[in-house]
C-alpha positions in Angstrom: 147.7 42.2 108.0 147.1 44.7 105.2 146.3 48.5 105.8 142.6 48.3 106.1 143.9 46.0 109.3 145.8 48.7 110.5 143.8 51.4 110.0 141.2 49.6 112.0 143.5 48.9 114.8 144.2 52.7 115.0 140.8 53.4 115.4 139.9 50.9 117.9 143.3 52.0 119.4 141.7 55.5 119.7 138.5 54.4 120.9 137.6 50.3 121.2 134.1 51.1 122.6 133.4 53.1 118.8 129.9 51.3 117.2 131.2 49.0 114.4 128.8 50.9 112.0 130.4 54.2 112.8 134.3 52.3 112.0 132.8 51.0 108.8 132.0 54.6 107.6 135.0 55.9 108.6 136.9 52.8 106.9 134.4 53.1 103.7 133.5 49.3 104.1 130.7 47.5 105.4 129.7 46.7 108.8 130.2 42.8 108.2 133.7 43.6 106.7 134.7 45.5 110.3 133.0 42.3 112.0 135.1 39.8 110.2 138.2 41.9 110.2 138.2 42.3 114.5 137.3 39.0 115.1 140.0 37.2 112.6 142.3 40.0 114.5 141.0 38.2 118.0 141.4 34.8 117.0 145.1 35.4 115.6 146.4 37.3 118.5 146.9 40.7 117.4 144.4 41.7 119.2 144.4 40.4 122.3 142.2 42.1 124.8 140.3 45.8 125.1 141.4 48.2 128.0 140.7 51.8 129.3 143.2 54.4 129.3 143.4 56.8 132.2 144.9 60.2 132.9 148.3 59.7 134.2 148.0 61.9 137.3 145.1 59.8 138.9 146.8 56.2 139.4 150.0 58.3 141.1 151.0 54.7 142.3 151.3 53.1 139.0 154.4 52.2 137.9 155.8 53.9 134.6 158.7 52.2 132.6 160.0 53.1 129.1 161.1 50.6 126.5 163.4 51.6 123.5 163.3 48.9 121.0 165.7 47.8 117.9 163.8 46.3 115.3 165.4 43.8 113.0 165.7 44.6 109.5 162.0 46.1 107.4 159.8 44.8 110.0 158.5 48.2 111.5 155.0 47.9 110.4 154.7 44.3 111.7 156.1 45.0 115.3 154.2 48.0 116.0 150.8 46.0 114.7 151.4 43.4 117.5 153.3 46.2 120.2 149.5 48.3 119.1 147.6 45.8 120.6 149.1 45.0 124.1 147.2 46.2 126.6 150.0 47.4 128.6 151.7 49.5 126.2 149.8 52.9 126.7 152.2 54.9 123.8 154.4 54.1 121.3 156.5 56.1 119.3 158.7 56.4 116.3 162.3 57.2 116.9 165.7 58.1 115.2 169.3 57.3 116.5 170.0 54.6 117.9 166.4 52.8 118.7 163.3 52.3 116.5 160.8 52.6 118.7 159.5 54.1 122.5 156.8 52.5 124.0 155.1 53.8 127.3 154.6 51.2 129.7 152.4 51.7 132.6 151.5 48.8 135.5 150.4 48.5 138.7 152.9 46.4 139.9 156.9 45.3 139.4 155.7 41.7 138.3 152.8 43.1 135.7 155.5 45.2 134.7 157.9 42.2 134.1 155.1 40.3 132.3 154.6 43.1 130.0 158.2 43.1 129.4 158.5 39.2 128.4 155.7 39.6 125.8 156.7 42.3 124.1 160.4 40.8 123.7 159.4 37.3 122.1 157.4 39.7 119.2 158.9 38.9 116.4 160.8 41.5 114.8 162.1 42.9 117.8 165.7 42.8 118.2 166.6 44.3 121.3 165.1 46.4 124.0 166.5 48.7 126.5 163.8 49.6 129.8 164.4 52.4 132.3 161.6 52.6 134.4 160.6 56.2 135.9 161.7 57.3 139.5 160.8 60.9 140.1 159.8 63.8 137.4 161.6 67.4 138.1 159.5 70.0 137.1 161.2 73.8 135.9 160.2 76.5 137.1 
């Protein structure tokens, strides 16, 4: 996967319903490249599936569950290309300390949940993984 590959993931990441003419022009290549590009994404797996993202406050039963992850070695830029496109990752970020990475996890149920769980850790790259899963927010006054 080279950076055209990830730029177009970022962008689909950002919206997957955007017109493949309008990623083209943002990417600065042709409509057939873009074509091409998603579907040999698709058929290797990085891509595996297109979603829609809702506002956190109106699925107040969904379950919510953070992963911190250790990546092994220079492999940063590999793991978050293949964490980017599962569908029940709904953010990822960059760390310091002790982890790499934080990925958001949201599912409707304790056995989605464990399923996302399982794929993400046999990515390769990924060392180890910690997952605290959210009980109750505290808001200040």
């Amino acid at each position: 996967m080279d950076a055209l590959d990830q730029q177009l993931l970022a962008l689909l990441r950002t919206n997957a319903r955007a017109p493949v003419a309008t990623l083209a022009a943002k990417l600065k290549v042709s409509r057939g490249t873009v074509t091409n590009r998603i579907a040999r994404l698709e058929d290797s797996g990085v891509i595996t599936g297109y979603t829609v993202r809702l506002r956190p406050d109106s699925v107040p039963d969904e379950i919510t569950a953070w992963m911190s992850i250790t990546v092994e070695g220079n492999r940063t830029r590999e793991v978050v290309s293949m964490l980017l496109g599962e569908p029940g990752i709904t953010g990822l970020f960059d760390t310091n300390g002790r982890w790499d990475l934080l990925a958001e996890i949201r599912s409707a149920t304790l056995q989605e949940l464990a399923d996302v769980l399982e794929r993400v850790r046999l990515i390769k790259g990924i060392a180890s993984t910690e997952t605290s899963i959210h009980l109750q927010s505290y808001k200040l006054a």
